[in-house]
N, C-alpha and C positions, 0 to 999 in steps of 0.2 A: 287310369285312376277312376274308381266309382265316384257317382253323385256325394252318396256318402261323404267321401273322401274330401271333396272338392268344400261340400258346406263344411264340415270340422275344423278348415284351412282360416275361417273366416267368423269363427267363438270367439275367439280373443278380441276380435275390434265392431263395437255394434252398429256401426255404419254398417259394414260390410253387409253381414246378417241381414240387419234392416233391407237393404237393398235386394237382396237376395229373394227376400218374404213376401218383399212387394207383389202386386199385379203388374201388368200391362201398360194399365193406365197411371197409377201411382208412378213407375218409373218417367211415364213420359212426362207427366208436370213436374217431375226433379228433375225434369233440364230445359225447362222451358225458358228460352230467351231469348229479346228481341231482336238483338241485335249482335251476334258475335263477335265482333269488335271489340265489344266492353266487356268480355268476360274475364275475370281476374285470373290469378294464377294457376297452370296446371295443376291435378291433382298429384302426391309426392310420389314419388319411384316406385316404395313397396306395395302401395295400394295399385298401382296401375298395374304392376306385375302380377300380382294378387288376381287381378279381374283378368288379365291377360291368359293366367293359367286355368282358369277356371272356362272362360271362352275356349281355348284349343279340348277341353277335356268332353264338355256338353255343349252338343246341339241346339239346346231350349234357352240358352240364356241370349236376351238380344240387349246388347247392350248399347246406350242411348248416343255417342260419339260415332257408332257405326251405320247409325240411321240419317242423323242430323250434323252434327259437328265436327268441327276437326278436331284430330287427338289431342290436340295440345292443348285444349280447351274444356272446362270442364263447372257446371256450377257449384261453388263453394258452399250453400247448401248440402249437398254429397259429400259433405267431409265435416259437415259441425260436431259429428263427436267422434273424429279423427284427431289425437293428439300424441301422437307419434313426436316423441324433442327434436328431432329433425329434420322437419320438413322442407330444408334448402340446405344449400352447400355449407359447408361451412366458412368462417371468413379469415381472411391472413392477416397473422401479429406480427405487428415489424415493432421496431425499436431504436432508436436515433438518441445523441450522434453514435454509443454505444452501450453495452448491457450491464458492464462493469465498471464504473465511476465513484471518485471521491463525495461524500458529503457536504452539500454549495452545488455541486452542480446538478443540473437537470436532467432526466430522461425521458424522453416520448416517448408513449406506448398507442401505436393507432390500429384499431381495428379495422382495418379493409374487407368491405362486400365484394363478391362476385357481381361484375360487370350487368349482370342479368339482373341483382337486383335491385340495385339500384335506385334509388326515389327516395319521399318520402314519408316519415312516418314511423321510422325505424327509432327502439330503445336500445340501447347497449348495454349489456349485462356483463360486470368484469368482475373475477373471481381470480384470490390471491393463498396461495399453498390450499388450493381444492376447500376452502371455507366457504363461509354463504357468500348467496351472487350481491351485489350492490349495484344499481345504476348509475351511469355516469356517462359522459360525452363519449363521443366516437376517437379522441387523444385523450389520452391519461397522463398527465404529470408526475411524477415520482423525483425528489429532491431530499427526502429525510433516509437515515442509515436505518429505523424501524422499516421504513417502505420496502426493503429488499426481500425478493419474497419468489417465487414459480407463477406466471399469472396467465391465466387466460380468458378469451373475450366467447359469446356468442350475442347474436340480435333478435330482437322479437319483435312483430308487428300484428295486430288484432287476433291475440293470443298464438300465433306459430312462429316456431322457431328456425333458428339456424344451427347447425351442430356447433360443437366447442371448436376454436382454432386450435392449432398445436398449440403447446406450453411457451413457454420464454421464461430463462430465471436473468433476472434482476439481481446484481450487488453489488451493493455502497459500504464504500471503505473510508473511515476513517482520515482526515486529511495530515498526510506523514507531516513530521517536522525533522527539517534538515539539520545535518552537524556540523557546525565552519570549526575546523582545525589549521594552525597555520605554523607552518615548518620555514627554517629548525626552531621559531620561540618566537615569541607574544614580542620578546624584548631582544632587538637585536640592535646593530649599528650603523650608520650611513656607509652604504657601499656594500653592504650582505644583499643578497639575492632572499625575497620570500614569496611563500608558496602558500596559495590557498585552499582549501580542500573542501568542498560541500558533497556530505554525504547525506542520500537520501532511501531511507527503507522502505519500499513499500512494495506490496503484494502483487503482480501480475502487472508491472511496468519494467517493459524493457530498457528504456531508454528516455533521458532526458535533454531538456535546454535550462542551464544552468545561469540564473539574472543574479548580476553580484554590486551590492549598494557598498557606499564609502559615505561614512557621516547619515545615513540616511537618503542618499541620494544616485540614482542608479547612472553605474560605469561602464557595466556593458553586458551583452548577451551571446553565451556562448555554449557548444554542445561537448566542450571539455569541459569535466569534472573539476578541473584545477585551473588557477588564476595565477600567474607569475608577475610580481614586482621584481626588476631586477634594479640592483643601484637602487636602493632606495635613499631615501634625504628625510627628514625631518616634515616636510609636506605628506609625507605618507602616511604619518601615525597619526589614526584616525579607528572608529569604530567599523566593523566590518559583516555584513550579513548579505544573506542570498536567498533563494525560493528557484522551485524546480515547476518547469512547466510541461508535459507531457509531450512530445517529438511526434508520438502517432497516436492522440489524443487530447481531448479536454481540459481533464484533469491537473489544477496544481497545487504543489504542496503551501503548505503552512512560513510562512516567512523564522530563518534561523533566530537562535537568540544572535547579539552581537555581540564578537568577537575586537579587543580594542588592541592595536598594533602600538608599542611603543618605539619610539629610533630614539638612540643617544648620537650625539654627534661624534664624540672620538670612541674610537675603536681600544681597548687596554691589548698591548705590546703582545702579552702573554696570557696562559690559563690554565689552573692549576687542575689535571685532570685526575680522580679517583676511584680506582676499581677495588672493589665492588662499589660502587656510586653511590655510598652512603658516609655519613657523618661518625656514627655509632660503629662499632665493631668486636669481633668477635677476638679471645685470646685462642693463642696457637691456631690461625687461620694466615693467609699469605695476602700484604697488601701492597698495592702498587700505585704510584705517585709520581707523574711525569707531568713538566713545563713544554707546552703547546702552542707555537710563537706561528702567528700568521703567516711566516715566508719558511722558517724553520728554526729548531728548536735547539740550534746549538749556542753555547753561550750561556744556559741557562742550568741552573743548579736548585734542585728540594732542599731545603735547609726547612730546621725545625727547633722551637724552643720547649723543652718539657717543663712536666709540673716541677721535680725536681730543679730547676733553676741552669740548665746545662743548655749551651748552644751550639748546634753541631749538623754538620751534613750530613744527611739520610746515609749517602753511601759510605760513610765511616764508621756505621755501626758494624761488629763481627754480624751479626744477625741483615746485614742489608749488604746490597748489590746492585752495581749499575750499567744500564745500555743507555749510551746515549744522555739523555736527561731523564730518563727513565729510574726511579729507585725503586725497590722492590723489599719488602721487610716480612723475612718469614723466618719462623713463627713469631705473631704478635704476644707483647704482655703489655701488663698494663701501665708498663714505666712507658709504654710508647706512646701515652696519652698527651696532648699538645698541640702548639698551631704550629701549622705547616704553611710554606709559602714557595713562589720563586722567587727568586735574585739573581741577578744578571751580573756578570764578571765586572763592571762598574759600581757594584750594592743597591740597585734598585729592587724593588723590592713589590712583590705583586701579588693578588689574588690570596691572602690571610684565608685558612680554615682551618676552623678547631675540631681535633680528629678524639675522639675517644673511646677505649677500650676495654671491654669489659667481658666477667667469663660466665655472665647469665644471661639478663634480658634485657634486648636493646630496644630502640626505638628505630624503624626504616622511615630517612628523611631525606627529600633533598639536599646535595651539598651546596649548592647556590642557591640564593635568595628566588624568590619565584613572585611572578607579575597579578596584580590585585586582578580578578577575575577570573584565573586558573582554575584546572582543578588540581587537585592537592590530594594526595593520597598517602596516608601515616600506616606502618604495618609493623607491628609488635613482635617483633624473634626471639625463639626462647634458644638455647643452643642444643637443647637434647629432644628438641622435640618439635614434628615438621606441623607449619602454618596449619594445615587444614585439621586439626585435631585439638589444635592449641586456641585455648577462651583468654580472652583479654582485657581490661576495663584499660579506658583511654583517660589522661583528666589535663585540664590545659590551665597553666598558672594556678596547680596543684589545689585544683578544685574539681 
């Protein structure tokens, strides 16, 4: 490499230059100092490499560390209009307890110096999705679902810097709310078996601890999804909610709404079961109407009064047929409209539902009465034309 070559290398930074220009004597009072001990920080990589290259190319240049000082020593003088952004390591972004948390809880963000530089004196510069830098301590707090963001730190002390750390992204989600559902029903009897069920949605959680309250009041903690009452008694019926706590994290969800368990004490004999599981129905379609006795369902007969004024078993219609306790009526008309019940070979008499037939638009209902805090779903059937196409106005005590 010519002379040439070597000054060109050192246009861009007027340090360099400057030095270059100097005398003899100029270079030697730029490094004059009393005591090397106290000398502050090495000059940075690329300048030392910079002067390094230029020493193996020319014989004339004597540079002041090879007269007097050691290399690692150098006066900062010699670099006041060196401003190269990184002139030290750069520093490592951690993040605690994790990167991805609910909103309520908190995340640390610490910027760590290299062991080297340790001291004081140092500002922190922390930059979030590459926007302007802000200063702030050496841990950063982040706790709001705005704060979630790409963030990185460097530090600066009497104007030099340290390069950027890697990245880190940050994100805060929303804090889930859970679903208590409880099988087979809200409303069951002393001696059914119930089942409770806390579902919880959320994003980038594999697994949960599941906390389940009774009246407001917590019964237990557990890493099953589901809560089993078996036998239950009248003690039981009670409001019911739960909250999910994170198994391999911080994170916990929102407390459920509650859910209110009722128990009657006696259990009814039998139950009048109806397929298609609606009140309303359709003409010339197939309906089936079986008594369903807790031990078993023999003994038990559908009888039925019509609007017509006639009282008569299901299975003595020419249009009906029977398995069991099972009646079965196909095709429907609309003489078939009426309440339907069981009765036991003794004439008890059980489970009244009023069945009605029609050859337009029904109303889809539950056939049993359903428990005050349910949800309740009504859906409007026309017969010639399927739900998702069909608009419907709803009106309740025909208003």
């Amino acid at each position: 490499m010519l002379d040439d070559d070597v000054l060109s290398l050192t246009s861009s930074d007027p340090a360099a230059s400057e030095l270059l220009a100097s005398s003899q004597d100029e270079q030697d009072k730029a490094v004059e100092i009393e005591d090397v001990s106290e000398c502050s920080q090495p000059p940075c990589p690329t300048y030392v490499e910079l002067l390094d290259v230029m020493s193996r190319t020319t014989e004339r240049l004597d540079l002041p560390w090879k007269r007097k000082l050691p290399r690692s020593c150098l006066d900062e003088r010699y670099l006041s209009g060196h401003n190269h952004p990184a002139d030290f390591s750069k520093p490592t972004l951690t993040v605690e307890p994790q990167s991805s948390v609910f909103t309520g809880n908190k995340v640390f963000l610490k910027c760590l110096l290299n062991q080297t530089l340790d001291g004081m004196g140092w500002e922190f510069l922390w930059s979030k999705d590459s926007n302007t830098e802000s200063t702030d301590a050496e841990i950063k707090t982040i706790d709001r679902v705005s704060d979630g963001g790409e963030y990185k730190c460097r530090a600066r002390r009497r104007g030099r810097y340290t390069d950027y750390s890697e990245p880190v992204t940050v994100t805060i989600h929303g804090k889930p709310k859970p679903r208590l559902t409880i099988k087979p029903d809200q409303h069951v009897f002393r001696g059914e078996t119930v089942t409770l069920r806390c579902d919880i949605d959320a994003e980038g959680v594999s697994s949960w601890k599941y906390n389940w309250y009774k009246g407001g009041t917590f019964i237990v903690s557990t890493e099953l999804q589901e809560h089993t009452v078996r036998s239950v008694t009248e003690s039981d019926a009670e409001k019911y909610s739960c909250y999910g706590a994170e198994t391999e994290g911080s994170g916990i969800s929102q407390h459920s709404d509650e859910v209110t368990l009722t128990v009657s004490g006696v259990s009814p004999p039998v139950s009048l079961i109806i397929s298609p599981s609606r009140t309303q129905h359709f003409t010339s379609d197939s309906l089936s109407l079986s008594c369903e006795d807790q031990s078993n369902s023999d003994g038990w007969t559908v009888r039925r009064y019509t609007d017509s004024g006639t009282l008569k078993d299901c299975s003595s219609l020419r249009r009906g047929s029977k398995t069991g306790s099972t009646c079965t009526l196909s095709p429907t008309i609309t003489w078939d409209t009426g309440v339907y019940w069981c009765q036991s070979e003794s004439g008890e008499k059980y489970h009244p539902v009023n069945i009605t037939v029609h050859s337009g638009v029904i109303l889809e209902s539950p056939v049993h009465p359903v428990t005050e805090g349910e949800t309740l779903t009504l859906c409007c059937l026309y017969k010639h034309t399927s739900p998702s196409i069909l608009r419907a106005d709803f009106y309740k005590d025909a208003l």
